[in-house]
C-alpha angles and dihedrals in degrees: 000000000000127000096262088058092046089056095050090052083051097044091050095050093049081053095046098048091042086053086050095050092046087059102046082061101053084046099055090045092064093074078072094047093050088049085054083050092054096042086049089045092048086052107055087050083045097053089037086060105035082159099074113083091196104042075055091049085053100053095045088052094049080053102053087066095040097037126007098189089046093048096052085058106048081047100057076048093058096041093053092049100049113016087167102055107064098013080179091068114116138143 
């Protein structure tokens, strides 16, 4: 084996593990993307069913995580609509 080989094979393991690397990232960041999903999915029951104060409780708290600017609103949404229901609720 001379020294050029001995470089390729080098040279293809750095890529390889580099590739590796590259998808162990991508998959570490899906945990994120399946809390969006559940958040998207909590909306649309949310918004299916606008008459249920805690259903709507639910879904601002979810946001807040998610979203902290979409859940104050949703927030100052739910406190309008029912002052009597979380009297702690303030922005």
């Amino acid at each position: 084996m001379t020294l050029r080989t001995s470089h390729r094979r080098c040279a293809r393991r750095i890529g390889c593990l580099a590739a590796a690397g590259l998808l162990l990232g991508v998959a570490a960041s899906q945990p994120v993307r399946a809390e969006d999903d559940a958040v998207a999915r909590l909306r649309a029951v949310a918004d299916a069913h606008s008459d249920d104060p805690d259903l709507q409780w639910a879904l601002a708290m979810a946001e807040a995580e998610a979203d902290p600017a979409a859940a104050a609103d949703r927030l100052d949404a739910y406190a309008a609509r029912w002052p009597d229901r979380r009297s702690g609720v303030w922005l």
